[in-house]
C-alpha positions in Angstrom: -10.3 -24.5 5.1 -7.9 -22.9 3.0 -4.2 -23.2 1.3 -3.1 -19.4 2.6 -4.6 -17.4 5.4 -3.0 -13.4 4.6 -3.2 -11.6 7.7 -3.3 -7.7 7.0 -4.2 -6.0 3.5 -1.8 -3.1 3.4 0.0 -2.9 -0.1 2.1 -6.2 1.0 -0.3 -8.7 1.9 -2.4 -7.1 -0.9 0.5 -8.0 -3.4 0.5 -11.3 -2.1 -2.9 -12.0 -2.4 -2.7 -11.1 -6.3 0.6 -12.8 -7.1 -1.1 -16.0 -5.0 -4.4 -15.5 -7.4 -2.4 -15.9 -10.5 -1.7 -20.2 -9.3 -3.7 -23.2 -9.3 -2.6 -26.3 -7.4 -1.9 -29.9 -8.4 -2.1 -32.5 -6.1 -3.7 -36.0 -5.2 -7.6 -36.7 -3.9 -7.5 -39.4 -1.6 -8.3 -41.7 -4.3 -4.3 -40.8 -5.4 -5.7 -39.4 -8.8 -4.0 -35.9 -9.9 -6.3 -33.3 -9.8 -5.7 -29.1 -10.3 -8.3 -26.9 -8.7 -7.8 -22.8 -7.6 -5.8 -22.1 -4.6 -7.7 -21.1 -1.8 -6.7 -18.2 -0.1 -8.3 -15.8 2.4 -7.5 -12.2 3.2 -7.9 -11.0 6.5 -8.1 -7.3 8.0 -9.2 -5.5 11.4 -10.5 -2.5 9.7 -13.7 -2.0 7.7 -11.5 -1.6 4.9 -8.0 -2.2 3.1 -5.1 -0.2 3.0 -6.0 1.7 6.1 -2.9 1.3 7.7 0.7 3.2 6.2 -0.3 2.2 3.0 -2.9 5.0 2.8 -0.6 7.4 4.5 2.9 7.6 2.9 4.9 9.5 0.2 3.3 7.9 -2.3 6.4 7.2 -4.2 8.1 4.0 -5.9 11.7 4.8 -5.2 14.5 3.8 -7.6 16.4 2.2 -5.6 19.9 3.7 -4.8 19.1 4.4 -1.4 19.4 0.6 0.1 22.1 -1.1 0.7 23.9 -3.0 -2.1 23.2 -7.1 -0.8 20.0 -6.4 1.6 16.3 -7.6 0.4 15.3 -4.2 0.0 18.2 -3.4 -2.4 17.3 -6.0 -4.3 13.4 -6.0 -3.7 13.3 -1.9 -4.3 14.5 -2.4 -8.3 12.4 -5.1 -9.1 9.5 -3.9 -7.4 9.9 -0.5 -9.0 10.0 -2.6 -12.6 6.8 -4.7 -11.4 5.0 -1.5 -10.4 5.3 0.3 -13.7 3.8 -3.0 -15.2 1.0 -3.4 -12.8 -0.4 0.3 -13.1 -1.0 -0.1 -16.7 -2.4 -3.5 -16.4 -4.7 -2.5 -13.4 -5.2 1.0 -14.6 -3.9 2.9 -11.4 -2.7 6.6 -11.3 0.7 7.0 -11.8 3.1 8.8 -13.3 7.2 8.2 -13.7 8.6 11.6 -12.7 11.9 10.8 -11.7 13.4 12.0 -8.1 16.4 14.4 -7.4 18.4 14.6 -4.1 19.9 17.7 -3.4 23.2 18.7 -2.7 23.9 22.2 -0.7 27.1 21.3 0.6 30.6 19.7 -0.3 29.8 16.5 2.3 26.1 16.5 0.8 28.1 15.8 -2.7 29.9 12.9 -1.4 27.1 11.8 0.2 25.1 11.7 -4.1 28.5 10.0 -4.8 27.7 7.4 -2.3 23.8 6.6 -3.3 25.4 6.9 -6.8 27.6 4.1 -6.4 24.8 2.1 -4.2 22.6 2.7 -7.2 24.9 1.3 -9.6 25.6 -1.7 -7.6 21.9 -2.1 -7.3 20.8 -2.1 -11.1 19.4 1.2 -10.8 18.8 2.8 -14.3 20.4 5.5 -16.0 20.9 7.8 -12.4 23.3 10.8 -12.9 25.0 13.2 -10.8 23.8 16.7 -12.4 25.1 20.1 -11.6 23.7 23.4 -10.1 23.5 24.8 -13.3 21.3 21.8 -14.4 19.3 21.0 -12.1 18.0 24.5 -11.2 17.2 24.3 -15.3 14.8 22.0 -14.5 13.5 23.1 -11.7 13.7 26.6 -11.1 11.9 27.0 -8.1 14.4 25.3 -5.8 16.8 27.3 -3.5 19.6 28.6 -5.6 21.9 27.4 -3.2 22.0 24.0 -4.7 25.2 22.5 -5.6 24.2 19.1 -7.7 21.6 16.4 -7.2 21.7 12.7 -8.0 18.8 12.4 -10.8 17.0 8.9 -11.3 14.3 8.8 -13.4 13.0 5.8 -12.7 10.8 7.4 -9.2 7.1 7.3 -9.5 4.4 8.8 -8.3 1.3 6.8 -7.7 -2.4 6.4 -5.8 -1.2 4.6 -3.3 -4.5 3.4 -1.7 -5.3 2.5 -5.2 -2.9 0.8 -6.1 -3.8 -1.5 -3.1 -7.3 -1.3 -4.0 -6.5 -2.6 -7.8 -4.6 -5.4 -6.3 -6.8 -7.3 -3.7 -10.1 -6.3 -5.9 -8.5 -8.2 -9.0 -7.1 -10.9 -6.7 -10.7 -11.4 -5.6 -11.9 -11.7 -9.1 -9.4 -14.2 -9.5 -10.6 -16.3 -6.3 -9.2 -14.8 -3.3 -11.5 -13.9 -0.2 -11.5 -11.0 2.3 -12.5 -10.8 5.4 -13.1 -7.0 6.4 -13.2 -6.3 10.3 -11.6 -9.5 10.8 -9.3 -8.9 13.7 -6.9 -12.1 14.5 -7.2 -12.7 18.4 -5.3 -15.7 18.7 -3.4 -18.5 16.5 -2.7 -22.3 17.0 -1.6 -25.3 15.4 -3.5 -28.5 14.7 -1.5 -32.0 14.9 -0.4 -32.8 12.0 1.2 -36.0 10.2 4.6 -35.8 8.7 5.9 -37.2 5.4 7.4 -40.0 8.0 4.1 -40.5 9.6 2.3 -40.9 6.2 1.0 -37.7 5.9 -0.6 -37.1 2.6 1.0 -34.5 0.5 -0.8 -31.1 0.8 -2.2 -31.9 3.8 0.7 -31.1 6.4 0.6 -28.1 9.4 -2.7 -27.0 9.7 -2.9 -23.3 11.3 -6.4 -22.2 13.5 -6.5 -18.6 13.0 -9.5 -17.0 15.3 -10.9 -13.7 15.0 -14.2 -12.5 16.9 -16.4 -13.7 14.3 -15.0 -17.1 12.6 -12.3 -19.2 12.6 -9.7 -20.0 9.7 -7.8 -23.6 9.4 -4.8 -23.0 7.0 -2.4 -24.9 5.7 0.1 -21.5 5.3 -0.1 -18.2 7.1 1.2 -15.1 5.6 2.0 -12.3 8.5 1.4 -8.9 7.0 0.1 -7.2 9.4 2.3 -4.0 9.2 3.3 -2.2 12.5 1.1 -5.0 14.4 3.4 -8.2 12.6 5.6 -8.3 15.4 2.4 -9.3 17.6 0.9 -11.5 14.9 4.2 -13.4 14.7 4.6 -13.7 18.3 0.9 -15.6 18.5 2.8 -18.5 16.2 6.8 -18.7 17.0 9.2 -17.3 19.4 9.7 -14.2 19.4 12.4 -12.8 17.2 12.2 -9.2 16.3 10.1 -6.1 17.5 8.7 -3.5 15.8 8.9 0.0 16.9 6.2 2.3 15.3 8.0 5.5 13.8 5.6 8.4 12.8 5.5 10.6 9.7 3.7 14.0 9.6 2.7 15.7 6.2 1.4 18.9 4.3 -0.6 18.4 1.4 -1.0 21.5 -0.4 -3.7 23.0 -3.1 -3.5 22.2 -6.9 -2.4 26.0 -7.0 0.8 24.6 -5.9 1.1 21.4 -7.6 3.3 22.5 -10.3 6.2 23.8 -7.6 8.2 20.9 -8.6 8.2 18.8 -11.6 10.0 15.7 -9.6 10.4 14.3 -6.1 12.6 16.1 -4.4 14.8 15.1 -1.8 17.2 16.1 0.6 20.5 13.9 1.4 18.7 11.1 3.6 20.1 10.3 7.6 20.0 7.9 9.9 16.4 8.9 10.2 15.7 8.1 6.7 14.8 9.9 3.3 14.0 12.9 5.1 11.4 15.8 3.9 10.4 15.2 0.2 8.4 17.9 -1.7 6.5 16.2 -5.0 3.4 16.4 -7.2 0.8 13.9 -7.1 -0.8 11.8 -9.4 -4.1 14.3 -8.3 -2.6 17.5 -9.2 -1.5 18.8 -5.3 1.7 19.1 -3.9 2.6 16.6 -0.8 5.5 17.7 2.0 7.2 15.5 4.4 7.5 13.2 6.8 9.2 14.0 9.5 10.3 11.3 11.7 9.1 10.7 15.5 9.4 7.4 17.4 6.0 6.7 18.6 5.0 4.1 21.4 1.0 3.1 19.8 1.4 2.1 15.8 -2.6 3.4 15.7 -1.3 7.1 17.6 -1.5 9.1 13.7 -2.1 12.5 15.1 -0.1 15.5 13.7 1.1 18.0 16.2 2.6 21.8 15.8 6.2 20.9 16.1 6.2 17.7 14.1 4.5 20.4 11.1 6.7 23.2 12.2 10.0 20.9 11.5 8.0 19.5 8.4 8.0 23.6 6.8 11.3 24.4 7.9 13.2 21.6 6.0 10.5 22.0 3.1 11.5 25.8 2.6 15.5 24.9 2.3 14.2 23.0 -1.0 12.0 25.2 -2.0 12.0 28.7 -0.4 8.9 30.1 -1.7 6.4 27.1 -0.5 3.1 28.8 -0.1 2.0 26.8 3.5 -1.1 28.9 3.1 -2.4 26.4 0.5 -2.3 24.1 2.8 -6.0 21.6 2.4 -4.9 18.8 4.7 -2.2 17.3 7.2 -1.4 14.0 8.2 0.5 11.3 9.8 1.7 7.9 8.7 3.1 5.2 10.7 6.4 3.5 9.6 6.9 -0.3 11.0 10.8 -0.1 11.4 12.0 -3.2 13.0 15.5 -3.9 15.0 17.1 -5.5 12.2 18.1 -3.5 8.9 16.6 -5.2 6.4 13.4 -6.3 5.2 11.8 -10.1 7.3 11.1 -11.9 4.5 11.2 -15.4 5.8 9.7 -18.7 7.1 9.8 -18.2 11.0 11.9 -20.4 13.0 10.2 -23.4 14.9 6.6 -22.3 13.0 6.8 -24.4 9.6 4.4 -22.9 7.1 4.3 -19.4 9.2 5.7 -17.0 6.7 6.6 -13.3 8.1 6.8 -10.4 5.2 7.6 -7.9 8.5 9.5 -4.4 8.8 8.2 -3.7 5.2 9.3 0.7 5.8 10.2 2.7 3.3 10.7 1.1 0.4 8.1 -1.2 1.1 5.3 0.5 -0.9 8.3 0.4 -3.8 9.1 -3.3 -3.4 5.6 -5.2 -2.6 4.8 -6.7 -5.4 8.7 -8.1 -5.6 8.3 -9.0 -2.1 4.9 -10.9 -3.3 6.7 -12.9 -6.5 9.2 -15.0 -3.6 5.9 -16.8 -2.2 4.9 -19.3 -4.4 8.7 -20.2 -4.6 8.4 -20.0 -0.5 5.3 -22.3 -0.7 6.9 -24.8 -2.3 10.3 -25.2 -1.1 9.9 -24.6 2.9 10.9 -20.9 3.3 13.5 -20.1 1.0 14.2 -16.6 -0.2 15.6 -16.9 -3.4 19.0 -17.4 -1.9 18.8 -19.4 1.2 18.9 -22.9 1.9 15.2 -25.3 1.9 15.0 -27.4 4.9 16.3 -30.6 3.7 13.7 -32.0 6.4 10.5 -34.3 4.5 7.6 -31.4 4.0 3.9 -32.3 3.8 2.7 -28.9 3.5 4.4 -27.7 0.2 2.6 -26.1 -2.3 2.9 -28.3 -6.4 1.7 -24.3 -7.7 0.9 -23.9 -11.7 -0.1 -21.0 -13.7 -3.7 -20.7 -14.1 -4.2 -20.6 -17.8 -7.1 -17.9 -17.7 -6.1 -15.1 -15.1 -8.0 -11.7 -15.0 -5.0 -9.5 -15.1 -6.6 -6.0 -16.5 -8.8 -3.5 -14.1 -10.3 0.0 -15.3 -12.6 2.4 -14.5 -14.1 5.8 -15.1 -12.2 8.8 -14.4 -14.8 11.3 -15.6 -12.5 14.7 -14.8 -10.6 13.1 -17.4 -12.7 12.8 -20.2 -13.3 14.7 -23.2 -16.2 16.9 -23.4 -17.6 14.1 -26.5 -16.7 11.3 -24.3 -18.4 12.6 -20.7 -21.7 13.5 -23.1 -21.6 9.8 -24.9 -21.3 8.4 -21.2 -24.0 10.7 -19.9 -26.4 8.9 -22.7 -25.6 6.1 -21.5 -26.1 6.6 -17.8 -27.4 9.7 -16.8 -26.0 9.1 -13.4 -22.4 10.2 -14.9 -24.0 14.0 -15.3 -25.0 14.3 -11.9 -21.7 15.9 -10.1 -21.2 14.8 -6.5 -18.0 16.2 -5.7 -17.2 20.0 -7.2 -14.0 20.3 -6.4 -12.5 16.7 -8.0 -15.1 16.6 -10.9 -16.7 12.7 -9.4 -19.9 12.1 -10.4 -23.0 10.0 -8.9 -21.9 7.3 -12.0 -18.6 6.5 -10.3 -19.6 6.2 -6.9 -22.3 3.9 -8.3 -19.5 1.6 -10.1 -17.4 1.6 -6.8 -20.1 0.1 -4.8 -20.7 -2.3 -7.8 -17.1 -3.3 -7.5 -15.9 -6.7 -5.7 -14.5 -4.7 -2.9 -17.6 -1.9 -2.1 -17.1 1.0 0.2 -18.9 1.0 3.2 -18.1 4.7 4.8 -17.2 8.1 2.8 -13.2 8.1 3.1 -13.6 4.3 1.6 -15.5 6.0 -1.4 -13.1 8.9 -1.7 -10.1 6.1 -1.3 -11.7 4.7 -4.9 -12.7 7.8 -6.8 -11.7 10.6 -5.2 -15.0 12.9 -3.6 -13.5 14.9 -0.7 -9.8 15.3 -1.9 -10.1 18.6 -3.4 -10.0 21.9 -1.6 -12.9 21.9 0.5 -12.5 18.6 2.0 -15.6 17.1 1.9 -17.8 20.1 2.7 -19.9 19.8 -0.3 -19.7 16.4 -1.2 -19.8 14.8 1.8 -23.8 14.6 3.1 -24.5 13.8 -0.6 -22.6 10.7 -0.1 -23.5 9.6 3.5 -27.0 9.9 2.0 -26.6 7.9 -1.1 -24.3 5.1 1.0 -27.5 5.4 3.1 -29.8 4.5 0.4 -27.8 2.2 -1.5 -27.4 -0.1 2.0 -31.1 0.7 3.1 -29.1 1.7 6.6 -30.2 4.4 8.7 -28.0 7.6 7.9 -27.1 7.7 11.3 -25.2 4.9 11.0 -23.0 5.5 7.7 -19.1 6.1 9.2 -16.8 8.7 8.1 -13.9 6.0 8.3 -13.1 3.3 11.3 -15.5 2.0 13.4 -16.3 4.9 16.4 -15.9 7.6 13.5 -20.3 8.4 13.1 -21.4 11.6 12.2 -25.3 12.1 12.6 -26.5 11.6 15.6 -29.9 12.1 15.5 -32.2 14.8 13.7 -32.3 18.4 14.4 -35.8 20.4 15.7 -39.0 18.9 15.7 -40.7 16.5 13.8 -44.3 17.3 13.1 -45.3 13.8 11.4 -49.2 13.4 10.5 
């Protein structure tokens, strides 16, 4: 029995699940006395771990915010969200870094076009963008194609860890109470009768939601649908249907730490009706990260990178920056976008469902605006549905939220970065645990140490690309070649499995299957 049920921990319903963390709730036992306790909330995910969905696979950028439209949610949403995000990756100690973005002007209609997303910007509440120059902008970046005209600079853009970032949010949000359910696919939801404020239905205790997955089922006084590029489905299990998804795919290049410093911002072309177009930018890690394209794609799970979706990722790439070095290429991949048929952000209580909340069509700038998206619930909770600017029901609710502050909060996270250290610091930490001198992963510097604090974390990985989502083994040149066996056989140990049945990643993905020659046991 809980308060909230999340479905889907992507970076949205993982935001939700820490801004929801932060509240305790005041209501009446059945005795009529006033009593505060936690709010209960659940977290629940198909896969064997979070942020597996387009929140591991994107740009891995906070955007400004002059790209929306002035009005929509994800105007509004994109600004505050970028604000919230510079807050939360101090307090929760995620990689990030505020770069600032450029979008590039080649032509005269491209420069009308940077007077347009200047304007939008403005209207927005974007800070201190400016319409540079050729002159300038190739001064501060003088790799780009000299061609360049002018470019609408923001420096508020980030760069961030995106799978981190959700990582720090649900694990904290678990300290703070929450619970997740890993491999927890919803197969059906229904509602229980309920009384009405009319009826004499107690305060608190209103709609009751049956959530079923194949292993349990969840009764819930609110549902939260987050489920990404599968919301549309999840919705339609609850309310009349109302909006459709349509998966869009992204394809990308991420290139050697030989060509990280290529560009000193995100770098952008003038967006279509497509979207932001092909970006070029450093990471947080050191590499340099091209793309997306953009391909409609009929299965939101179909992530597979093809030679023409690559082949248009170089060729727009190169007009930015001619003398990319694709050579230095360590990795490609695809991301799934869940663009919807409306043009804005679904942010509401759906119609005919009360306490079925939809946070749905979170694209691009969803990563940007998640944890803005996340602060409207508890107002949601306790008025019926609102958005910060619509209308409660004026209709008697039983199922409304009394939310208050929790006066002790965990709001900090860290953790050991060993690359990072000083050469005093890394032999003071070796003292103390001579795991931290034993390197696992060459290429990235990770040592046994780390991987040892991740799987003592609230949120342990389970397969090797959910240990290299939390401290990095396997994202450096070699991909895993080195590091990789030394980590199956340390998950292998640490579990007390059988090797052969440590995962690379989803379920399906083993990667022993059996020894090789002969055994010649005693």
């Amino acid at each position: 029995m809980y308060d909230v049920v999340i479905i889907g921990c992507g970076i949205t319903g993982a935001a939700a699940a820490w801004e929801l963390s932060k509240y305790n709730v005041v209501e009446q036992d059945g005795k009529g006395t006033v009593i505060t306790r936690p709010i209960r909330t659940a977290v629940l995910d198909k896969e064997n771990d979070v942020s597996c969905g387009a929140s591991k696979a994107n740009s891995a950028v906070i955007h400004a915010g002059y790209d929306p439209p002035p009005g929509t949610l994800m105007a509004r949403l994109n600004v505050e969200g970028n604000r919230l995000a510079a807050e939360l990756c101090e307090k929760l100690d995620v990689p990030h870094r505020k770069c600032g973005s450029m979008v590039l002007a080649f032509s005269p209609d491209d420069k009308n076009h940077l007077l347009q997303l200047y304007n939008r910007g403005i209207q927005n509440g974007v800070s201190d963008i400016e319409i540079l120059d050729g002159e300038q902008v190739l001064k501060r970046e003088p790799r780009l194609n000299r061609e360049i005209s002018a470019a609408l600079f923001a420096p508020a853009a980030m760069i961030i860890s995106p799978w981190e970032y959700v990582l720090a949010l649900i694990e904290t949000a678990c300290r703070n109470g929450t619970e997740l359910f890993l491999d927890s696919e919803v197969l059906s939801i229904g509602e229980r009768a309920r009384g009405t404020a009319e009826t004499g239905g107690a305060a608190g205790s209103g709609p009751r939601w049956i959530v079923k997955t194949a292993g349990a089922v969840y009764e819930t006084a609110w549902l939260i649908n987050a489920a990404g590029v599968h919301s549309d489905k999840i919705h339609n299990m609850a309310a009349p249907e109302t909006f459709t998804i349509y998966p869009y795919r992204g394809e990308y290049y991420l290139l050697d730490k030989s060509e990280g410093g290529m560009v000193n911002h995100v770098i952008f072309q003038c967006p279509t009706a497509a979207g932001k177009g092909v970006l070029i930018a450093p990471t947080v890690h050191g590499n340099l990260i091209t793309g997306p394209n953009g391909e409609a794609c009929a299965d939101g799970e179909d992530t597979a990178t093809t030679g023409e979706g690559l082949l248009a990722v170089r060729r727009a790439a190169v007009k930015s920056v001619p003398s990319l070095n694709f050579g230095e290429n360590i990795r490609n991949f695809s991301g799934i976008r869940a663009a919807s048929n409306t043009d804005d952000f679904i942010v509401k209580e759906a119609e005919g469902a009360p306490g079925f909340i939809d946070l749905a069509g979170i694209k691009s700038p969803g990563l940007s605006a998640a944890p803005a998206i996340a602060a409207l619930l508890p107002g949601m909770l306790g008025t019926g549905g609102a958005v910060g600017y619509g209308t409660p029901g004026a209709r008697p609710r039983n199922d409304l939220l009394h939310l208050e502050a929790k006066e002790k909060f965990i709001d900090t996270r860290s953790r050991v970065r060993f690359a990072g250290l000083s050469t005093a610091d890394k032999s003071a930490l070796i003292k103390t645990n001579p795991a931290y001198g034993r390197v696992m992963c060459r290429c990235e510097t990770v040592t046994e140490g780390e991987i040892l604090d991740a799987l003592a974390a609230p949120i342990p990985p389970h397969t090797i690309d959910a240990v290299k989502r939390r401290c990095n083994p396997g994202m450096g040149r070699c991909q895993g070649g080195f590091c990789a066996p030394r980590i199956l056989e340390l998950l292998a140990s640490f579990y007390h499995v059988d090797p052969e049945t440590i995962l690379q990643d989803s379920a399906g993905s083993y990667i022993l299957s059996g020894e090789t020659g002969e055994s010649h046991g005693a």
